[in-house]
C-alpha positions in Angstrom: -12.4 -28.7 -2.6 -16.3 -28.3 -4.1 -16.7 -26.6 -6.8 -18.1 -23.7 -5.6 -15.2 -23.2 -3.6 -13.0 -23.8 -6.7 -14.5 -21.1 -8.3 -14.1 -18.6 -5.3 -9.9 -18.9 -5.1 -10.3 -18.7 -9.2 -12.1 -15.4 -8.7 -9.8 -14.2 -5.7 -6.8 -15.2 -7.6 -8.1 -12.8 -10.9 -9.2 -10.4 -8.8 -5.4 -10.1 -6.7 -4.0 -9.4 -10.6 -6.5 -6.9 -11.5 -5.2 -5.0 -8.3 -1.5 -5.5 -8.5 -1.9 -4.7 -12.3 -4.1 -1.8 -11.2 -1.4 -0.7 -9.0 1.6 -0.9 -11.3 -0.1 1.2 -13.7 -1.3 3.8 -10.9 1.9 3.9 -9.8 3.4 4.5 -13.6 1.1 7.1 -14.2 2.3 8.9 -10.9 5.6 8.7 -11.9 5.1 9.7 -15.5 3.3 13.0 -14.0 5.9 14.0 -11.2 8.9 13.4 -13.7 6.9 15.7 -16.2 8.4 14.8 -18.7 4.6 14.0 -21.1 1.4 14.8 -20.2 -1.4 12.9 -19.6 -2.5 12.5 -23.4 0.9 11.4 -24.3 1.0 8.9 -22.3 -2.3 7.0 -22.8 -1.1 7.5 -26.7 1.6 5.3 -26.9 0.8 1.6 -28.5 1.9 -1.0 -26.5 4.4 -3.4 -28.2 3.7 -7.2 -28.5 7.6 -8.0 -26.3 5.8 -5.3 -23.8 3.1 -7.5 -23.5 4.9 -10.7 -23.0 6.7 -9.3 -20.2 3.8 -8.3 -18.4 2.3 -12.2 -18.7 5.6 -13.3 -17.5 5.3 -10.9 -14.0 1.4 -11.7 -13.6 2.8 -15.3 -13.9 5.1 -14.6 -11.1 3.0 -12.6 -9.4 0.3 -15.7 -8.8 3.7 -18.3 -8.0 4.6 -16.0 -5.4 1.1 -15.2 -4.0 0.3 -19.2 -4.0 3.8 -19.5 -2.4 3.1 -17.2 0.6 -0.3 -19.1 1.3 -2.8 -16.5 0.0 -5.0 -18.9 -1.2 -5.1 -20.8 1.2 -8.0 -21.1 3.7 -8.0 -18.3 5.7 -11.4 -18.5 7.6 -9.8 -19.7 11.0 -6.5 -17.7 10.7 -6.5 -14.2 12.3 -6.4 -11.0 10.1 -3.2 -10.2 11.4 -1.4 -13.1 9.9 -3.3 -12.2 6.2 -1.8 -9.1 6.6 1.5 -10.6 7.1 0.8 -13.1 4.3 0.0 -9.9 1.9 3.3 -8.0 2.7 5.5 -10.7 2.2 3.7 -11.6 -1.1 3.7 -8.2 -2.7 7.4 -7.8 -1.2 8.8 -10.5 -2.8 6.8 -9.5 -6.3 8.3 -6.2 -6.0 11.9 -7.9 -5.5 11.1 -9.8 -8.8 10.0 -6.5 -10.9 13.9 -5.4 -10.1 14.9 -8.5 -11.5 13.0 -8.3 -14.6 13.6 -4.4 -15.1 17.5 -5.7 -15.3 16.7 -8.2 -17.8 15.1 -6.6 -20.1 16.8 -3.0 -19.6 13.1 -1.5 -17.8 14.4 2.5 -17.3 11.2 3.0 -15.5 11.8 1.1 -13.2 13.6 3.2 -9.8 13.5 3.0 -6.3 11.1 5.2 -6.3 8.6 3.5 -8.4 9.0 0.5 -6.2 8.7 2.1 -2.6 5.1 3.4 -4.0 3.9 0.5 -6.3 4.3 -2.1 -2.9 3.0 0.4 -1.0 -0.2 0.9 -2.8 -0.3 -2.8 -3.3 0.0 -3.7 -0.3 -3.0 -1.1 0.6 -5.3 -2.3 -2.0 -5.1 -5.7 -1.2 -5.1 -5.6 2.3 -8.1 -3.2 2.2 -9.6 -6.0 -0.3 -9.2 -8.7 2.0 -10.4 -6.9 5.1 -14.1 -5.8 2.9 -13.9 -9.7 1.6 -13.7 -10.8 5.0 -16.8 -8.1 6.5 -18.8 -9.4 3.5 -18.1 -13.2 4.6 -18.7 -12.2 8.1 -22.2 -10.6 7.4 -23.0 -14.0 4.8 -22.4 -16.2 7.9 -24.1 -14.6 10.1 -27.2 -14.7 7.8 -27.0 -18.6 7.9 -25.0 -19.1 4.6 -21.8 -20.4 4.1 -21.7 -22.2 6.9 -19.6 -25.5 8.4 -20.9 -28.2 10.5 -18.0 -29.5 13.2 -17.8 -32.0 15.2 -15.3 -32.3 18.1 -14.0 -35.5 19.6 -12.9 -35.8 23.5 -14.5 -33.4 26.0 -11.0 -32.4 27.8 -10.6 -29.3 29.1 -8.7 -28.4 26.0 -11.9 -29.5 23.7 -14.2 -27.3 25.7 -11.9 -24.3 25.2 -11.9 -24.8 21.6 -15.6 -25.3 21.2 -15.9 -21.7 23.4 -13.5 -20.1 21.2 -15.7 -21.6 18.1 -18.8 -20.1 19.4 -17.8 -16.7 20.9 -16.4 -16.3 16.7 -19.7 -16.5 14.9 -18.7 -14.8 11.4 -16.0 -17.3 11.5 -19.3 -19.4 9.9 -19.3 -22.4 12.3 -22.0 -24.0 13.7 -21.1 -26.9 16.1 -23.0 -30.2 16.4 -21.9 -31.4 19.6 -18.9 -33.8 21.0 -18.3 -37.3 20.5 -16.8 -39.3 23.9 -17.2 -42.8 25.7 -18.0 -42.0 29.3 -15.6 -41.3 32.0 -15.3 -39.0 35.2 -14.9 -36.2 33.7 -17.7 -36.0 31.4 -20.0 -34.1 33.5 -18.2 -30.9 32.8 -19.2 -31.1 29.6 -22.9 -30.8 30.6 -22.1 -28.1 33.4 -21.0 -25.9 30.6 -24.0 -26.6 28.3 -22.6 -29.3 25.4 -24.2 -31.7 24.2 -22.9 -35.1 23.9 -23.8 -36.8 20.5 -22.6 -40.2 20.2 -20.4 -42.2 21.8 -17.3 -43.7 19.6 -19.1 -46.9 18.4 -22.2 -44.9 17.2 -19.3 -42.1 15.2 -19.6 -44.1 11.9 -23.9 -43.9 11.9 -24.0 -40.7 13.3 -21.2 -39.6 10.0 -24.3 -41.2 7.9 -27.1 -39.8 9.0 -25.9 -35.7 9.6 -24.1 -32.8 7.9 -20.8 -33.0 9.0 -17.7 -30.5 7.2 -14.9 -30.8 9.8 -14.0 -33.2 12.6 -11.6 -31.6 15.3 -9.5 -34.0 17.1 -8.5 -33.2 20.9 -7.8 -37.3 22.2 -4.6 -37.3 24.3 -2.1 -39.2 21.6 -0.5 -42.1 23.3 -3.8 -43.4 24.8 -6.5 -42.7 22.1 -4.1 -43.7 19.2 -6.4 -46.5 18.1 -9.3 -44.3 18.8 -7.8 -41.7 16.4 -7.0 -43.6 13.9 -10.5 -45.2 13.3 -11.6 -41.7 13.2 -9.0 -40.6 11.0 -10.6 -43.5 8.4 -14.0 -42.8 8.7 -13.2 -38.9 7.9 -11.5 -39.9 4.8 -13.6 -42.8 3.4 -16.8 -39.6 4.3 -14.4 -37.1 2.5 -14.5 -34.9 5.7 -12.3 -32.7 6.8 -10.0 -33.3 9.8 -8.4 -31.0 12.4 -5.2 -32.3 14.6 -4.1 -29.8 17.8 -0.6 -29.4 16.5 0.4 -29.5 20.7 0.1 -33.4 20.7 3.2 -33.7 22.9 2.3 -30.8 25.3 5.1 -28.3 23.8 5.5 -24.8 24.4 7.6 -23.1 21.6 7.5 -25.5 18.9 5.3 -24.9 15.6 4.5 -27.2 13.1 4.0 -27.2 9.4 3.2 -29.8 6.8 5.7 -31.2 4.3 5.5 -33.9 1.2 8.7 -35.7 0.2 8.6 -38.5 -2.5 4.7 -39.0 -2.4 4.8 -39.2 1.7 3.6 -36.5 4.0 5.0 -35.5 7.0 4.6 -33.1 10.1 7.6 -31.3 10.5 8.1 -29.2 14.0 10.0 -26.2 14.2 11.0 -23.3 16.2 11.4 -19.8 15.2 10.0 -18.6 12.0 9.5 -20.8 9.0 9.2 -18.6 6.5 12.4 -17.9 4.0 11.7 -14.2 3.2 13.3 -12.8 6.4 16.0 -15.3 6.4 16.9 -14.7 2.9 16.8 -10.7 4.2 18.8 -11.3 7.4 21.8 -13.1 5.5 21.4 -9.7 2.7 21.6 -7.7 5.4 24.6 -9.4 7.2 26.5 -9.5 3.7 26.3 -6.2 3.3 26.5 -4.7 6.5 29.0 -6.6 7.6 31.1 -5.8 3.9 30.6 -1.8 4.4 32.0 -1.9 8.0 35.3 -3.4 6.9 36.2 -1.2 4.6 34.9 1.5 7.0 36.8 0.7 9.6 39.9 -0.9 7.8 42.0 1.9 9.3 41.3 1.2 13.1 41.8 -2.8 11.9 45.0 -1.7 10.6 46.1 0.7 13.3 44.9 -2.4 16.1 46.9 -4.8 14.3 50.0 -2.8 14.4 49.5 -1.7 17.9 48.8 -5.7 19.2 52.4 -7.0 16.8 54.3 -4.1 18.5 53.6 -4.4 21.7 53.0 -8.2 22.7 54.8 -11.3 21.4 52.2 -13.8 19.6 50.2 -13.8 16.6 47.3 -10.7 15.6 44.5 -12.7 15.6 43.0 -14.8 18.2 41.2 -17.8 16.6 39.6 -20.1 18.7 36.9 -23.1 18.4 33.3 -22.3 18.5 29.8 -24.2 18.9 27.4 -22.6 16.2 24.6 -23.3 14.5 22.9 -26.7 15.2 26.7 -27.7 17.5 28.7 -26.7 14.0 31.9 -25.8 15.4 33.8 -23.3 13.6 37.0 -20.9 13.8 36.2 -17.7 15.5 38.2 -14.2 14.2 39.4 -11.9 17.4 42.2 -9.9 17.9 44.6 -11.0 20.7 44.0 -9.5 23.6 45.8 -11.9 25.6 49.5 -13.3 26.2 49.8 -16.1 24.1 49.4 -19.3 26.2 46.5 -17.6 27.8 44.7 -20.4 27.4 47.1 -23.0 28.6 47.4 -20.7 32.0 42.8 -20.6 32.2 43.5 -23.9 34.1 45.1 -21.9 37.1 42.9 -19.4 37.7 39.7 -21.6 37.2 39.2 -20.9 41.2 39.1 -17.0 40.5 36.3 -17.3 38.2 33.6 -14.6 39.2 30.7 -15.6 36.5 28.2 -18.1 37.2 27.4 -21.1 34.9 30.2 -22.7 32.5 31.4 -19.7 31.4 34.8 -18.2 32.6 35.6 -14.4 33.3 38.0 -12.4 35.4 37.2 -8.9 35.7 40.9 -8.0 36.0 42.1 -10.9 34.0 46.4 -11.2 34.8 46.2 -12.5 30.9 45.7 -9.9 29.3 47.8 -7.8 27.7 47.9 -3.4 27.9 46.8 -2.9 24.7 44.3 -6.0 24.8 42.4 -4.2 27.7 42.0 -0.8 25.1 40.7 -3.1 22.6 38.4 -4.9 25.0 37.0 -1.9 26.4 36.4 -0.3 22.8 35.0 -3.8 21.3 37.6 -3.4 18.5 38.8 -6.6 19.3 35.2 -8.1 18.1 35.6 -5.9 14.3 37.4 -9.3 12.4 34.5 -11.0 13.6 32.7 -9.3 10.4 34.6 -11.9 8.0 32.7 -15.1 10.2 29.8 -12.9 9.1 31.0 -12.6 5.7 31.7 -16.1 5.4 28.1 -17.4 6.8 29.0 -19.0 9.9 28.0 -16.4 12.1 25.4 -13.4 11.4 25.3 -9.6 13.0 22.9 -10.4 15.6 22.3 -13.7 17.2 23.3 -15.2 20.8 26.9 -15.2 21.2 29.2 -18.0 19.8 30.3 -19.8 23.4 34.2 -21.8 23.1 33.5 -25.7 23.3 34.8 -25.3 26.7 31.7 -23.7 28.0 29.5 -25.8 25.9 30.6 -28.7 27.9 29.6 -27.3 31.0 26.4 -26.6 30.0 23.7 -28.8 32.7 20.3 -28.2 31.4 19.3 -29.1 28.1 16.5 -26.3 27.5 19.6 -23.8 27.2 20.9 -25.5 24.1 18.1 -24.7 22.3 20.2 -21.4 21.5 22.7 -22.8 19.2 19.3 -23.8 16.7 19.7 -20.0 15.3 23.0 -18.9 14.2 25.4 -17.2 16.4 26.0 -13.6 16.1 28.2 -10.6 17.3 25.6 -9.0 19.1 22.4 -9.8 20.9 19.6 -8.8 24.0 22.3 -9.9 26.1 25.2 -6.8 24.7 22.7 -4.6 24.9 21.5 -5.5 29.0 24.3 -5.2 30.6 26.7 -7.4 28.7 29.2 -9.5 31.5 27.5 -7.7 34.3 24.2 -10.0 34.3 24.2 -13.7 35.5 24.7 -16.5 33.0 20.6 -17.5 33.7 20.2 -14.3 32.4 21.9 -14.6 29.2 20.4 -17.9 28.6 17.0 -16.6 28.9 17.6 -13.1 27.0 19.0 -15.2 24.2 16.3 -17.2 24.0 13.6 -14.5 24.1 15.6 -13.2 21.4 15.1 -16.4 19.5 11.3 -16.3 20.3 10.5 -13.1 19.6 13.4 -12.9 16.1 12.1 -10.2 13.5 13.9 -8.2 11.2 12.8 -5.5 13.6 14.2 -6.6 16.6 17.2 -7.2 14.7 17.3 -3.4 13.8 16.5 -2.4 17.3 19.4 -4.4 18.8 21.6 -3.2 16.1 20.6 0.4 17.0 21.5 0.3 20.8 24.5 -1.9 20.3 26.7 1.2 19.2 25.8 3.9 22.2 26.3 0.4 24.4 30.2 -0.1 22.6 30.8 3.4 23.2 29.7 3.3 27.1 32.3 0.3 27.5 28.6 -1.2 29.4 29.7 -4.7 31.0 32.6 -5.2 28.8 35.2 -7.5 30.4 
């Protein structure tokens, strides 16, 4: 990082406290007014003690650790706005989460919901407006000619010319490109045809670094066959202090994302799928906890009443608890209540050749197993209601693709249909809500899956929503 760049974050960095202190005290003076309880005078009277002062260094201090942690300042000139926005809202989120924690340490009565619904609100605002104007004013500096980068791109693949276009057709992005670097071969005509210019070849790279103005080198070599190649290149860019792009897609993947990691002085790319971020996981296993917590003690009666109902009526146990494949092949006990005769499982063997669901799994729409009451609770989902304690427990969330018995694991045939035990198995998912048992097991692998792809706290919220008018239709339940 150059100086001059140094002294930019430095600026942006002061400039994000101005606004989030800017806000807080916006925010208090709102609330001072609405409450009326002193007028404006008052308030700008009162002498600010020196612990008062100490606990605003302490949350600025915070506020910059959790801004650096959600990748503010980092470089955001080829990221889209949408994900600075994203960025901004986790940042002044998780600030606002730390304000509640400070307020109970040191006993801060000002500080209510209230307050904190508008002070990350208007945060949020300021700073997103902030960065939006500091990105026009970028955009208008580049397009004058200033501030700009000089790249180079290596290979002339299909998927080097794309990028190249994509580089062009985004000219406040503040890129100029020099041209690519190749050895000849069949396909380097194409490059002409579309109107690049071929700079040097690879034994001419290390001159041409020399002699030009080069910021960035973008790599787009096919892996296993250009390894060498890319490793040479990879030398040069370090010994010339140049800055180096990788296509994260080395191995041709289609829902994997990658991130960089450090451990012990190494560094490492680390794929992933889903999101990486711990924010909304942190939220998803707050919401589970609590949820999950309020609807057994809301609906401890029917619990109670169902487990009278299944010990009078049927001989056997209350609770069903069977073996289940969860997150990452975990298995774990599963809490039901019996709906079954007890050596239901013992008997599955016989009536294997009545099985009416495609794929591994195993249903029976008029199942001989199970027992009067069994098909109430089935019907009513109340035989799913002790699943709230794997919730509880953390081996199974709200929503999430279904928990499957190692049974149906095993007969699992394709290996891109495992890739839904990476999340965390939950009591509802896409697949409750479309049709439940009535769609075909392809289905359910795919809905789960586009569940996984699309996850947000959001969706969760959604599926949540149109899981209860689905439980009272009985839809698909078996």
């Amino acid at each position: 990082m150059n100086e001059r760049h140094r002294l930019v974050i430095n600026l942006l960095k002061l400039f994000d406290l101005v606004m989030v202190t800017s806000s807080f005290a916006l925010t208090t003076i709102y609330t001072v007014l609405m409450g009326h309880k002193l007028r404006i005078a008052q308030f700008f009277a009162f002498r600010t003690k020196i612990s008062d002062l100490g606990i605003i260094i302490l949350a600025l201090l915070i506020c910059h650790a959790v801004f650096t942690l959600c990748g503010l300042y980092q470089s955001q000139r080829l990221s889209r706005r949408r994900n600075e926005i994203v960025d901004i809202l986790k940042g002044t989120a998780l600030f606002t989460a730390s304000i509640v924690a400070l307020s109970s340490l040191f006993s801060i009565e000002m500080i209510t919901i209230q307050f904190l619904a508008i002070f990350w609100v208007l945060s949020s605002i300021i700073l997103c407006v902030s960065r939006f104007a500091a990105r026009m004013l970028a955009a208008n500096v580049r397009r004058r000619g200033r501030d700009l980068r000089y790249m180079l791109i290596l290979g002339s693949n299909p998927r080097a010319i794309e990028f190249a276009r994509r580089i062009e057709s985004n000219r406040q992005l503040g890129y100029r490109l020099l041209g690519f670097v190749d050895d000849e071969w069949p396909g380097i005509e194409t490059l002409s045809n579309c109107g690049y210019q071929l700079v040097s070849d690879y034994n001419g790279l290390a001159e041409f670094l020399r002699r030009n103005v080069v910021d960035e080198v973008a790599v787009y070599l096919p892996f296993g066959s250009f390894y060498k190649h890319s490793s040479e290149v990879a030398s040069l860019c370090e010994q010339h202090g140049i800055t180096m792009r990788f296509n994260s897609d080395i191995f041709g993947l289609k829902t994997t994302r990658w991130r960089a990691e450090e451990f012990n002085g190494d560094h490492y790319i680390a794929t992933y799928t889903g999101s990486s971020s711990p924010l909304p996981h942190i939220a998803k296993r707050a919401l589970d906890i609590l949820v999950s917590a309020a609807c057994l003690i809301l609906f401890s009666p029917t619990l109670i009443v169902a487990a009278i109902a299944i010990k009078l009526t049927s001989p056997g146990p209350i609770f069903f608890m069977q073996e289940r494949i969860g997150l990452n092949k975990r298995r774990f006990k599963i809490f039901k209540f019996r709906t079954m005769v007890p050596n239901a499982e013992k008997l599955m063997a016989k009536l294997e050749v009545h099985n009416e669901a495609s794929g591994p799994v195993f249903k029976i729409k008029n199942d001989p197993r199970i027992t009067p009451i069994g098909k109430f609770l089935r019907k009513s989902s109340i035989d799913e209601l002790p699943q709230l304690l794997n919730v509880l427990y953390g081996d199974m969330s709200l929503v999430g693709p279904r928990p499957l018995p190692v049974r149906d694991y095993e007969g699992f045939n394709e290996d891109w249909q495992r890739r839904r035990f990476s999340v965390k198995p939950g009591i509802t998912c896409l697949w409750q809500v479309n049709g439940r048992s009535g769609i075909s097991f392809n289905q359910w692998m795919l809905l789960d899956l586009q569940y996984m792809d699309e996850w947000s706290l959001w969706l969760d919220f959604k599926i949540l929503a149109k899981t209860v008018p689905a439980v009272f239709r009985g839809a698909g339940a078996a």
